[in-house]
N, C-alpha and C positions, 0 to 999 in steps of 0.2 A: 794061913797065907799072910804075906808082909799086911798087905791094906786092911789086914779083918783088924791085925793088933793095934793098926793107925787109929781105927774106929774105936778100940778098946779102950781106947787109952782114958788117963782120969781128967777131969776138966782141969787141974791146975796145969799141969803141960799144954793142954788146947792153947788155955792164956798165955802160957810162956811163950807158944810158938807163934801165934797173933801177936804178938808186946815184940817180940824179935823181928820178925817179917816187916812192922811196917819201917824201923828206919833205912831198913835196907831196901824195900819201892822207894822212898823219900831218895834217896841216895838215889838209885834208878833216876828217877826224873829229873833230880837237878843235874845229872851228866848226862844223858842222855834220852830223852823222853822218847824219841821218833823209835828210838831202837827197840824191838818186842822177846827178842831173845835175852840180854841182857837182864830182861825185869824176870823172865820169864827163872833162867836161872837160878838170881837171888834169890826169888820168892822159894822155888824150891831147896835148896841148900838149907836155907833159913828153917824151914817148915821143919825138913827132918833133922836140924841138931836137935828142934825144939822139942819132936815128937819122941826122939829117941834117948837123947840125954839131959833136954831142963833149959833151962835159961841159959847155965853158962857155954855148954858148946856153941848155944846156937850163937851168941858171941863170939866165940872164938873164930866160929865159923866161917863169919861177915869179912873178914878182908880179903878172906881165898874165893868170896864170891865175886867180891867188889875187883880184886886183880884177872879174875878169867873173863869176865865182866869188859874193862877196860881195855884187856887184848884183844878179844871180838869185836871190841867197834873199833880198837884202828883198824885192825883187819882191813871190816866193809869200807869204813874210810876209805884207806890207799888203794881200792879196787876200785870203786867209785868218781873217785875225782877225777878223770878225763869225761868221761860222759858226762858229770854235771856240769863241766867246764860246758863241754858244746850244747848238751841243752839251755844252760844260761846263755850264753852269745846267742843261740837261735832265739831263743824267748826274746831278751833286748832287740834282734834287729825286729822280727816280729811289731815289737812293741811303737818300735823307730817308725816302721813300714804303718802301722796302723795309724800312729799319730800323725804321719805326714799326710797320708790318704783323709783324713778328719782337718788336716788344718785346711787341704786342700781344697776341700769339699765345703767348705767353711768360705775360704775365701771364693770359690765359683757362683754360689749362692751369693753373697753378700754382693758382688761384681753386676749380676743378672737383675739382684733386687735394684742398685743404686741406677741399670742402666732402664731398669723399667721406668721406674722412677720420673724417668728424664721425660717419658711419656705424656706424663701430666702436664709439664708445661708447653706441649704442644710444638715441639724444635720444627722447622722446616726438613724435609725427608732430605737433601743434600747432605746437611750440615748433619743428619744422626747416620746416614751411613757410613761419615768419614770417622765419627765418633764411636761405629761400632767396630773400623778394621782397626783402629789404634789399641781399643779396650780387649781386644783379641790379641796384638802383637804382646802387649804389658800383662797380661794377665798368664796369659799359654806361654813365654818367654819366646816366641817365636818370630824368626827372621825377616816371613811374607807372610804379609794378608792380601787378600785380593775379594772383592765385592763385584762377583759379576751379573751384567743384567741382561734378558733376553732380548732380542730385536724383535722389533713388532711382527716381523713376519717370521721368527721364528725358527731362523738358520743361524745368527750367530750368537755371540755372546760381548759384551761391548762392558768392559771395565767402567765400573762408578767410583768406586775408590779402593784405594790401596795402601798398602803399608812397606816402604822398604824397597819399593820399585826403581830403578834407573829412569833417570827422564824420560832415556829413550822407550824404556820398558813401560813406564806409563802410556805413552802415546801410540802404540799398540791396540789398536781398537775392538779386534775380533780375534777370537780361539774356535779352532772348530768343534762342530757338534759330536754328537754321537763317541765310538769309541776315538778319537782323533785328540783325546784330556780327558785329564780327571775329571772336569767342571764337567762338559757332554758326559761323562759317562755316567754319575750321578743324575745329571737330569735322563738318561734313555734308563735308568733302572730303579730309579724313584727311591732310591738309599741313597746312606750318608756311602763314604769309600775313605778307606784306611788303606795307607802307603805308607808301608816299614822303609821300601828302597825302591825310588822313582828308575833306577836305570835299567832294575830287576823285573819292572811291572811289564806281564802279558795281557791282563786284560783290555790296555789302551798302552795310546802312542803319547809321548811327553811334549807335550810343545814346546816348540822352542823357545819359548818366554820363559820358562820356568828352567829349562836345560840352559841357559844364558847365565840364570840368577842363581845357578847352582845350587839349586833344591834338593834335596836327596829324602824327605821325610815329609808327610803332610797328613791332612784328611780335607773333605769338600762334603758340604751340607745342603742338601737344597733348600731355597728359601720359595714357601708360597706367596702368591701375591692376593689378586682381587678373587677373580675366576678360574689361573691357572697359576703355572709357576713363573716367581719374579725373575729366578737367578739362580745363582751359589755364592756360598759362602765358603772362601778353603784358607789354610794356613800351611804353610810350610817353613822348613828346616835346613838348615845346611849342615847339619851334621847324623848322621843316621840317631830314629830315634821310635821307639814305640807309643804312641800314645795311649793313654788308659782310655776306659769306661767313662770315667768321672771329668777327662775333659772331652771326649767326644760327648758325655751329656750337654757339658757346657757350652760345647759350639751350638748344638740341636737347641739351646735355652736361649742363644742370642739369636738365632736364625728366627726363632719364633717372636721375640720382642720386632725383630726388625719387621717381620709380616705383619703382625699386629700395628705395627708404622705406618708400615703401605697402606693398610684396609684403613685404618683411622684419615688417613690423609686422604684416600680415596672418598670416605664420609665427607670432611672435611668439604671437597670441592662441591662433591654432590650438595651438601646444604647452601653452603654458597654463591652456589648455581641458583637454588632454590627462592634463596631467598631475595637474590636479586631480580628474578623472575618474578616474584611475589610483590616486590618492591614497586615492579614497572607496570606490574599488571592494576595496581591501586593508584597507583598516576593515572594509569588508561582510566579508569573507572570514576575519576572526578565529575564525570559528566553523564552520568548512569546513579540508578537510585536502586539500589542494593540492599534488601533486606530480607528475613525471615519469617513467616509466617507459623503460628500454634496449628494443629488439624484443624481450625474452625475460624479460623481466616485472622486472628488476630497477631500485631505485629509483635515478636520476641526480641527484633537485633534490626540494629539500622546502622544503615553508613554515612561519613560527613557528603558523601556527593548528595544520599539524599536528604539532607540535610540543605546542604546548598542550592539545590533545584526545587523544592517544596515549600522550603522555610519552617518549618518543624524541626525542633530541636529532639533528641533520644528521649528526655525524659518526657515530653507532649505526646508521644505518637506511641512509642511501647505502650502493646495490650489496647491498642485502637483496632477499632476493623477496617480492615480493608476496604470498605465503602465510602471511607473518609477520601479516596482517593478519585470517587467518581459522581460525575455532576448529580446533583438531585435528580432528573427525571430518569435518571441511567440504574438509580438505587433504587427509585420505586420500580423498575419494568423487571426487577429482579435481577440484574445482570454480573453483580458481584457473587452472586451465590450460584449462579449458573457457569461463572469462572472459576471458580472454587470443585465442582462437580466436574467439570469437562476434564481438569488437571489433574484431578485421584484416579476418574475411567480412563482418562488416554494417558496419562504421564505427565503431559503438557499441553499446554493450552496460548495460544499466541493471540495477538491483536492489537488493533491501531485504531486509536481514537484518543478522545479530550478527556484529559485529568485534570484534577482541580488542586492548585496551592493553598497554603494555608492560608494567606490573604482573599482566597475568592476567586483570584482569576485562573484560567485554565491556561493552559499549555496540550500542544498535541503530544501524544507519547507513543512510542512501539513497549508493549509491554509483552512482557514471558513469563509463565507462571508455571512451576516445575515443582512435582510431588516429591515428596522427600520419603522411603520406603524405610523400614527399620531393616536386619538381618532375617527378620520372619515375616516380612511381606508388610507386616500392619503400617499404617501412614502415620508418619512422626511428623510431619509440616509438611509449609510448602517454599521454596524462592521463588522473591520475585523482584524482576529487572526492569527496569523501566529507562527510555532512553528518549531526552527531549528532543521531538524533530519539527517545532515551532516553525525553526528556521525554513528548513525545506519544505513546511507546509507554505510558508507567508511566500517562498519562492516557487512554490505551483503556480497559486495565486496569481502570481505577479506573471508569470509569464502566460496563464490562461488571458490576463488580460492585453499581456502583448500580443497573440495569435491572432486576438479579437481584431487589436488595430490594424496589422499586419497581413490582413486574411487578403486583403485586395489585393496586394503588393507580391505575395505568396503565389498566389493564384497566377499572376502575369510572371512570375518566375520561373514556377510549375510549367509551365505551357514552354518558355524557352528552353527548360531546362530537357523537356521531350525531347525538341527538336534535334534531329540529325546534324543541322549543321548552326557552325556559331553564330552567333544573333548578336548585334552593337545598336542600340538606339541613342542619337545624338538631338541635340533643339536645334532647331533653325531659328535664326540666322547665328547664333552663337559657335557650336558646334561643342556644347559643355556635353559629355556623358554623360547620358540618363539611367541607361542601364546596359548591361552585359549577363552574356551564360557562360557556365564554366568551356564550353564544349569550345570558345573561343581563345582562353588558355591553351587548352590541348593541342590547336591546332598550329597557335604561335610559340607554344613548351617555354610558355615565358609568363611568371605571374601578372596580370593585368593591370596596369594605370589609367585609370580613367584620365580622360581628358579635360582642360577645364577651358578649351578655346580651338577651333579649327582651326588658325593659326600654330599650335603644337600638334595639333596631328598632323598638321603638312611634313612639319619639321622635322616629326619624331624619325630617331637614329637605330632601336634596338632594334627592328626590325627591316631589314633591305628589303624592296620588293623591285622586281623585274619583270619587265616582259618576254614573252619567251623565245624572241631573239634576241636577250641579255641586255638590251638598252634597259638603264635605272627609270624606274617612273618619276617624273618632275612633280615638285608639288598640285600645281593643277590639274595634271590628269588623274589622280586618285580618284576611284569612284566615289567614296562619299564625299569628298571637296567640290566635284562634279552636281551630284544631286543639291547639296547646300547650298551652292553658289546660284547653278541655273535651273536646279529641280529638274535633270532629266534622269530618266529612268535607266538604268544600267542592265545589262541581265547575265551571266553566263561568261561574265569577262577572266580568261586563264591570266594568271598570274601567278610568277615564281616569287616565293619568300625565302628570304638565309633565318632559320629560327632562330631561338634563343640558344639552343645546344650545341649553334652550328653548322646542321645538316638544312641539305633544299627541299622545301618540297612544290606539290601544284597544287593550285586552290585554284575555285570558281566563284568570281567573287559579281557580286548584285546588290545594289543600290535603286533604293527606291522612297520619295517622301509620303510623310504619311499625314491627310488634311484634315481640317475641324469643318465645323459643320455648314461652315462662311467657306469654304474650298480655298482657304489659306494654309501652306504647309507649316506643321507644328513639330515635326521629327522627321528626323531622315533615318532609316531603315539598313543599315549592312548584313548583308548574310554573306557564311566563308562557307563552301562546304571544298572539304580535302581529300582529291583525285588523285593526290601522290601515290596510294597503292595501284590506283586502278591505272594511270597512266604507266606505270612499271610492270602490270602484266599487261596492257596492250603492245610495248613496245618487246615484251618480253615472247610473248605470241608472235611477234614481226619475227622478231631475233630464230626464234627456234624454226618458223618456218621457214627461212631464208637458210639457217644449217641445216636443214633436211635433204633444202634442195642441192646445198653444196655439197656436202658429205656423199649423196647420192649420185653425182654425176660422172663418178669414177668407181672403177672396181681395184685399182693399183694401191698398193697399200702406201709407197713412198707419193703417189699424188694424194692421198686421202688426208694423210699424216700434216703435209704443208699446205691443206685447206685447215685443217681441223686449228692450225697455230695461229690462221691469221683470221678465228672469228671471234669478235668483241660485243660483248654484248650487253655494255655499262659504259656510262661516259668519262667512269675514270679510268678504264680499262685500257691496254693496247696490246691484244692477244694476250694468247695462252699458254700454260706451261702444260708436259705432260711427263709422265712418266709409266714406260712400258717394261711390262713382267716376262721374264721369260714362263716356261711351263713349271718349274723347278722354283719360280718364285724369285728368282733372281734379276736383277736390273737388266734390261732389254736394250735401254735405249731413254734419255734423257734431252729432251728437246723444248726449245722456247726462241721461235722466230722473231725475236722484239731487240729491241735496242738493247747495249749489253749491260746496263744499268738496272732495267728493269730486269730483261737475263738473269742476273745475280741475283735477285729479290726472288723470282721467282723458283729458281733452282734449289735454294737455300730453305724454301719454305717445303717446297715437295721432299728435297732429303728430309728436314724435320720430323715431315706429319707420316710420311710412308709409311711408316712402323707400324702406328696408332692407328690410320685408317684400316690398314690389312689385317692388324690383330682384332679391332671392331667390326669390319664390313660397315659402319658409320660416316656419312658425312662428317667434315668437322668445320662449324663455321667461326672465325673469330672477329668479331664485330668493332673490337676497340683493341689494338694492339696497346700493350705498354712496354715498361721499360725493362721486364722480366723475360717478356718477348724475344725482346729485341735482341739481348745476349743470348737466350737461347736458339736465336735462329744465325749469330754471327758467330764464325769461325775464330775469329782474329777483332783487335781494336778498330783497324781499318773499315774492313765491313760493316762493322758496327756505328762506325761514323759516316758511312757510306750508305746504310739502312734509316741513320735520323734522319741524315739530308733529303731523302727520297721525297717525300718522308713514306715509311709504311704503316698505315692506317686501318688496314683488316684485310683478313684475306676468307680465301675458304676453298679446301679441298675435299673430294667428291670420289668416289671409288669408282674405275670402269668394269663394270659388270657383264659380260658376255657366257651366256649358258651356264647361271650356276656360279661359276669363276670370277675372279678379281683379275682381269689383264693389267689393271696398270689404277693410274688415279691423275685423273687432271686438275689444275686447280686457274686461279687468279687471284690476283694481289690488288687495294685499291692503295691510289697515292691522294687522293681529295679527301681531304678533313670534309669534306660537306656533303661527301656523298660515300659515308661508308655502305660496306654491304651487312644485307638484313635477310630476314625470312626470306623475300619475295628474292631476294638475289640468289640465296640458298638452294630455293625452287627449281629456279630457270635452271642454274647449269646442272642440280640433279638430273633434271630434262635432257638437258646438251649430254651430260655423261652418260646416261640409257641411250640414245641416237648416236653416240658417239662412238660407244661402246660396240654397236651392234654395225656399224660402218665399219671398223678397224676389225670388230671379227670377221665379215663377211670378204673384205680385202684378203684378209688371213687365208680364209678358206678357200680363195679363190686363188690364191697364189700357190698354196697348197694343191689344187685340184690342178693348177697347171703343174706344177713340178710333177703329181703323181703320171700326169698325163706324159709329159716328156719321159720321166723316168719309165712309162710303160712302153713308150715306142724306140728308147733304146733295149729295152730289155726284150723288147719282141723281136730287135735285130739282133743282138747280139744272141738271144734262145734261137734265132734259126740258123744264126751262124754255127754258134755251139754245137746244136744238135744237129745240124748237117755234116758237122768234122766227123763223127763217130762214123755216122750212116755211113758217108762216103767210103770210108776207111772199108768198112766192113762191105758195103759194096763191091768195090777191088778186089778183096781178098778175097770174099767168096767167087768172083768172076774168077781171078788165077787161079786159087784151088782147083777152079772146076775145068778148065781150060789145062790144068798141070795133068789133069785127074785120066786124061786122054793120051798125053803126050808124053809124058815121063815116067821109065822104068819106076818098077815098087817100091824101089828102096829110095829113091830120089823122091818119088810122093809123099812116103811116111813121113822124111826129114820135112821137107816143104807144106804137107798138111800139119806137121806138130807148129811150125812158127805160124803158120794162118790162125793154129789155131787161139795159140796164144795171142799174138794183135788181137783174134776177134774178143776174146776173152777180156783183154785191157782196155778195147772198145766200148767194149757194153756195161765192162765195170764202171768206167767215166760216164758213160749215158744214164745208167741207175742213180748214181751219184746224183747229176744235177738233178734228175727227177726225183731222190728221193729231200735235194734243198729243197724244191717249189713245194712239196705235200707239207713239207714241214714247215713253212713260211703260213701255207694257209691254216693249219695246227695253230702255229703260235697267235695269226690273227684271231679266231675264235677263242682260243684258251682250253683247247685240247692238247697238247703238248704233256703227253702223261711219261709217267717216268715207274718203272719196275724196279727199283732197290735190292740189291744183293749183296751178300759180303765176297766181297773183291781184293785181292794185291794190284794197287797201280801199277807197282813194276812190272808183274809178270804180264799185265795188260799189252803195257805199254810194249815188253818186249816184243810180245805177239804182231803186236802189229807193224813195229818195226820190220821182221822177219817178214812180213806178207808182200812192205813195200821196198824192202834193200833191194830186189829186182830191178822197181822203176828208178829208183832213187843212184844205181849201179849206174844204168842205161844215159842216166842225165849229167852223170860224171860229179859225182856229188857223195866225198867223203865223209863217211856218217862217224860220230864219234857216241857212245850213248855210255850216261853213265846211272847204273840204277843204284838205289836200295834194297837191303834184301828181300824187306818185306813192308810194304804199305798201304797193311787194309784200311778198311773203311765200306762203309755203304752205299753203293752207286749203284745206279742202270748202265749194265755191262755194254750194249748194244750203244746207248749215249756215249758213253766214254771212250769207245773206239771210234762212233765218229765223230770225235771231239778233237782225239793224238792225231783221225787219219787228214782229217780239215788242216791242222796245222802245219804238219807233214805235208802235204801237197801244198801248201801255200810256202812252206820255207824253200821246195820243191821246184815249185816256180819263177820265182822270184829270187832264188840264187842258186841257178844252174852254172854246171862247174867249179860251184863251191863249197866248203865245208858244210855241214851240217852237225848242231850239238842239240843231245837230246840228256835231259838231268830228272831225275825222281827224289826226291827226299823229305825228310822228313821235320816237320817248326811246330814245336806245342800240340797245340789239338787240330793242326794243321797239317794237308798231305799236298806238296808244293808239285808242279810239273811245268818244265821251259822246255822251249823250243825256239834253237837260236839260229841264225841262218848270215849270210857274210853278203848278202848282197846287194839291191839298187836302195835298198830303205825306203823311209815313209816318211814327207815333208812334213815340216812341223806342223801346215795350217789342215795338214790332212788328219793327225793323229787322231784328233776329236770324231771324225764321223767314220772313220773303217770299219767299226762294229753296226755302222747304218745298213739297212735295208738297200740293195742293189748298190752300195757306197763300194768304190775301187778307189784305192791312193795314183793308179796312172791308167792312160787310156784303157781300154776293152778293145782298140785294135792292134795295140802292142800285145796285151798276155791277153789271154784267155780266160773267159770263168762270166760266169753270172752275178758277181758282188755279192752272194749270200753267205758263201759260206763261214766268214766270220759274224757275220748277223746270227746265225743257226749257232756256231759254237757259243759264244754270248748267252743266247738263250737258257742253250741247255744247264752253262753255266752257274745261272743265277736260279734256274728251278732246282738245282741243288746246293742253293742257299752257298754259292762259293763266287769269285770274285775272277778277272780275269785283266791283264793293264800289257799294256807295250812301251817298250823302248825301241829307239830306233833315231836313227842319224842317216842322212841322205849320202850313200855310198859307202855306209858302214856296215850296214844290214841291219837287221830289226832281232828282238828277244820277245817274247810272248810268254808270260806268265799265269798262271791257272794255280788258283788257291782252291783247296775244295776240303771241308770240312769232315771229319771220319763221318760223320754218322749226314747221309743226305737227306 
């Protein structure tokens, strides 16, 4: 085989073929080294000229290897270069893309270190957040920055600084929360948010600040603050743009610097706070002896207060015991050691007594002495405070000894001060004041000046006193001038004063001298005692008896009414005002029989309070008008200068209370600055208002009880009228029937018994009728009026009964026109609802005979409507209001016919099925009658 002879071969050919092979690898490598086919080649060609012919072929060989050699790598060459073309470009931009990510990366870091940096010198947080959105526009090349911060309460966002904003766009103070922005949406999801294209974004709305400023590109970072979040932090773009990794890390690396601002600044004030707290609390303590104690009472730490209060300097007193603080006999009875012991068992230990300075003398002190616990319970010292209170001892002192000289003088105060009423002692013949009790103030509401001459008390001005037929007292008759001058005895003397506040009141005034032991007088004696309350319920008791008797001597409600206006019962008074309720709570009646001045005062004050009393059921008393009053109780400027001039000075309204009920509320106005109204005023006419109240109701009732009474003895005439028309009728007819029933061929009976019988028929139907109003009248009074609901058509009702009455309504000449719906159910008492159409019907019946008659059914919402219109006499206007009344007719009962019920009973039935029912009507136009009734009764 070829490879055995290769192996055969003799070792000079080996050599040959080795000595030949290597220039041609040599040649290999220096053209082309990457290439493995090439080598591969040469090596072989080489080997076998060597193997098979010697040295020289294998030379000869070499340039046919070296030439196949060099056409196989252009070959790969020219195949290869377009793909190393685009892998070199990809590797360069590659290279590009890396290097710029690195310089990037490079400068966000260097940006973050230089802005931390800034931290250390402590910037004020203003001044570093505008410094952080500029380092963001300059760094990110971006267009907006915006620094937003949360509102305290946490609903909006309030710009702190910006980059790039419009004026106007700065002044923009809130964005909304939640998804409503980028900034809200970030804060409700607690990530940063990247925005490729602001007009594309679903997950929120753009606010208009930012769609203004033409943002198209952004990201929003939150920043945290102390406890929660401070804000956001966002950048935007006006040209679409992606942001990398590398600068959203670097916004998340400035948001952090800036939180790390907030919390530092937040330290910041906290120590600051602290320290000036600390500051003020070593001021307070100048005057306190402050120190620390070893577990065994010796001193470790002193302060200049006690320093300054002891006179011991720090180096004297450190590692002194605690006994140096108290007197010798206090150190022998053991009692520093026994302070020491009370303060480790209880905590602390308090007390007041004498310490001793380093000079010897004592000082009183409040001392505290408070155990100091380690983290493991064991006792590390103790504090202790001391607080000199010399002062306020030397001022016990002083004042136990004022008591002492004072005790006599106390004691004669004590006694006046008991007394009921005020007490003045004056000298004779001087008349200087000696002494005075408060209860003398009170009664003149005027601080006291003693007098220093009888003479000035004659004189004196602050106080008028009168008698109580209004003559001024002359200086001489004053009772103590009186006693001074002739030493007589006064007792029980009434006298009006004008106080100091301005108002009057009565005093019982008593003078008396009082003699030494020679039966010469040495003081003269005044005692005031003040009757003003009690004279105002004496006269107040006259007052209310005398309206008893008045209010009571009538039962007519218009005479009760014009006693009740002209009773006064205060002397600034001049009558009364009142104002009466209907049932419905509505104004009744507005009355004030007084001059028209006062009139207006009092008018003006019951519209005001009306409201406020009825909505309270409360009194309301106003003792001191002012000038907020005054415009709220004046319509106009006029009144209102017509309310100073009065002038009006207080008033007070009172609710009238009858069964339960508010009828109405009376009031009075006073015009005397001197005699405004008070409690006792408040009292009386609550009184008046309970008597007053139950006067005007019992008129009520009584006026009532006559109308029912009248109204019953028309109603018992006109029911026997009524119910004699029927009777009668049907008496006749039965008489001719029966008289025909004799006389008249059969066929002539038949005719004439069918018409009897009919009358008697429409007789007895009218006689059921009003008999079955009266049952229902008495139903409705009790509140049995029961109703059986069914599902019903109006129409067909309605038609029904039309059909039953076109008979009568033919007979009366009386054009029906009726127009229905097809269909208008609803839920009603079939049996109500026809004698509801047949009520009306007979009433348009009546009341316009010979005239049209229109009947209508249809249908409004959740409503089933039904009119019944009629072309006759009509219904005056002042009658409209009461036709739906009980036994109420709009014209006599000896013109038409009827018992006045039957629109009372349609009414009823009305509103027990929750529906409505109104008239129109024009005197000679005829009337329309409406009936609203709901589907469902």
């Amino acid at each position: 085989m070829p490879w055995l002879r290769i192996l055969k071969l003799p070792i000079a050919r080996w050599a040959a073929a080795v000595l030949a092979s290597g220039p041609a690898l040599g040649i290999g490598v220096l053209f082309k080294p990457r290439e493995p086919t090439f080598l591969l080649v040469a090596l072989a060609m080489m080997a076998a000229s060597a193997a098979y012919g010697g040295l020289v072929p294998a030379l000869l060989t070499l340039p046919l290897a070296i030439g196949v050699s060099l056409f196989n790598a252009h070959a790969r060459s020219t195949s290869r270069k377009p793909l190393t073309s685009r892998l070199e470009a990809e590797g360069e931009s590659l290279r590009r893309a890396l290097s710029k990510q690195q310089r990037d990366q490079a400068l966000f870091h260097s940006a973050l270190e230089q802005f931390g940096q800034r931290l250390v010198s402590r910037p004020d947080l203003p001044s570093f957040l505008h410094e952080a959105v500029f380092l963001l526009a300059n760094t990110l090349e971006v267009e907006l920055v915006e620094l937003l911060e949360l509102s305290s309460d946490r609903q909006a966002l309030h710009l702190r600084a910006g980059a790039g904003w419009k004026e106007e766009g700065a002044r923009q103070l809130c964005q909304e929360m939640g998804k409503r922005s980028p900034a809200g949406f970030a804060l409700l999801t607690r990530e940063p948010v990247l925005i490729e294209a602001l007009p594309e974004e679903e997950r929120f709305q753009v606010p208009p600040r930012l769609r203004d400023h033409g943002a198209v590109s952004g990201l929003c970072v939150v920043i945290e603050g102390v406890d929660s979040s401070f804000g956001v932090l966002g950048a935007y773009t006006r040209t679409r743009r992606s942001f990398t990794q590398a600068e959203l890390q670097f916004v998340r690396g400035a948001a952090g610097v800036l939180t790390r601002a907030i919390r530092l600044q937040q330290q910041f004030e906290t120590k600051r706070h602290l320290e000036e707290w600390l500051q003020l609390l070593a001021e307070e303590l100048r005057d306190y002896v402050l120190c620390l104690l070893s577990p065994t009472g010796h001193v470790t730490d002193w302060n200049a207060g006690a320093e300054r209060l002891t006179g011991w300097k720090a180096e004297e007193i450190l590692g002194q015991d605690l006994s140096r603080f108290y007197p010798a006999e206090l150190v022998a009875r053991g009692k520093t050691g026994r302070a020491l012991r009370m303060a480790e068992a209880e905590g602390r230990f308090e007390e007041v007594g004498y310490r001793v300075r380093k000079d010897g003398s004592r000082f009183w002190a409040d001392m505290v002495l408070t155990a100091l616990h380690a983290p493991g319970g064991a006792i590390r010292g103790f504090s202790l405070v001391m607080k000199d209170r010399t002062s306020l001892r030397q001022a016990e002192e002083e004042r136990g000894r004022l008591v002492e000289q004072l005790a006599e003088e106390e004691r004669l105060a004590a006694v006046l001060t008991q007394l009921p009423a005020g007490v003045l002692i004056a000298e004779i013949p001087s008349g200087r004041t000696v002494l005075w009790n408060r209860q003398t103030e009170e009664i003149s509401r005027l601080p006291f000046q003693p007098f220093a001459s009888l003479e000035e008390y004659q004189h004196h001005r602050r106080i008028l006193r009168f008698h109580p037929d209004g003559r001024a007292y002359q200086p001489h008759e004053l009772p103590l001038a009186r006693t001074i001058l002739t030493g007589e005895v006064v007792k029980d003397e009434e006298m009006i004063i004008e106080r100091g506040d301005g108002t009057r009141g009565v005093v019982l005034v008593s003078a008396a001298p009082v003699r030494d032991a020679e039966g010469q007088p040495i003081w003269a004696v005044l005692t005031l005692i003040d009757v003003t309350e009690r004279k105002k319920a004496e006269e107040s008791q006259r007052f209310l008896a005398e309206a008893s008797r008045i209010l009571g001597e009538s039962l007519e409600l218009e005479e009760t009414l014009t006693r009740l206006e002209h009773l006064d019962f205060h002397q600034s008074t001049n009558g009364c005002g009142f104002l009466l309720l209907e049932e419905d709570g509505s104004p009744e009646r507005l009355s004030a029989d007084v001059p028209p001045a006062r009139a207006t005062l009092l008018h003006a004050v019951l519209r005001h309070t009306v409201g406020e009393v009825l909505e309270t059921g409360r009194p309301l008393l106003v003792p001191e008008v002012g000038e907020q009053h005054l415009r709220a109780l004046a319509p106009d400027e006029e009144h209102l200068r017509q309310f100073r001039e009065a002038p009006l000075v207080s008033y007070v309204v009172v609710p009238l209370v009858a069964r339960g009920r508010i009828i109405g509320v009376i009031g009075y106005v006073s015009t005397r600055r001197e005699s405004p109204f008070g409690q006792q005023e408040l009292a009386t006419v609550e009184e008046l208002a309970r008597r007053a109240a139950l006067a005007i109701d019992n008129a009520r009732l009584y006026q009532q009880a006559q109308d029912a009474i009248r109204a019953r003895d028309e109603l018992f005439s006109i029911a026997a009228h009524e119910l004699r028309t029927p009777l009668n009728a049907l008496h006749l007819k039965a008489q001719v029937l029966q008289r025909s029933l004799h006389k008249q061929p059969a066929l002539e009976q038949d005719n004439r018994f069918g018409e009897g019988i009919q009358v008697i028929a429409q007789q007895a139907d009218r006689l059921s009728r009003m008999i079955g109003n009266l049952l229902d009248i008495s139903r409705i009074r009790v509140g049995q009026l029961q109703l059986e609901p069914e599902e019903l058509n109006l129409a067909s009702l309605v038609k029904d009964v039309v059909e039953r009455m076109r008979e009568s309504l033919g007979a009366a000449g009386c054009e029906l026109h009726v127009e229905l719906t097809e269909t208008a159910p609803g839920q009603w008492d079939r049996m109500r609802l026809e004698q509801v159409v047949t009520n009306l019907l007979s009433n348009a019946l009546k009341y316009g005979v010979g005239k049209p008659i229109e009947v209508r059914v249809w249908e409004h919402e959740r409503w089933v409507m039904l009119s019944v219109r009629d072309h006759g006499i009509g219904i005056p206007p002042d009658k409209l209001e009461h036709i739906f009344g009980r036994f109420e007719r709009a014209v006599s009962g000896r013109q038409f016919a009827g018992l006045g019920l039957g629109l009372y009973v349609t009414r009823q039935i009305i509103d027990e099925h929750g529906g409505r029912i109104r008239v129109e009507s024009h005197p000679g136009e005829g009337s329309t009658f409406t009936v609203e009734l709901p589907r469902t009764g």
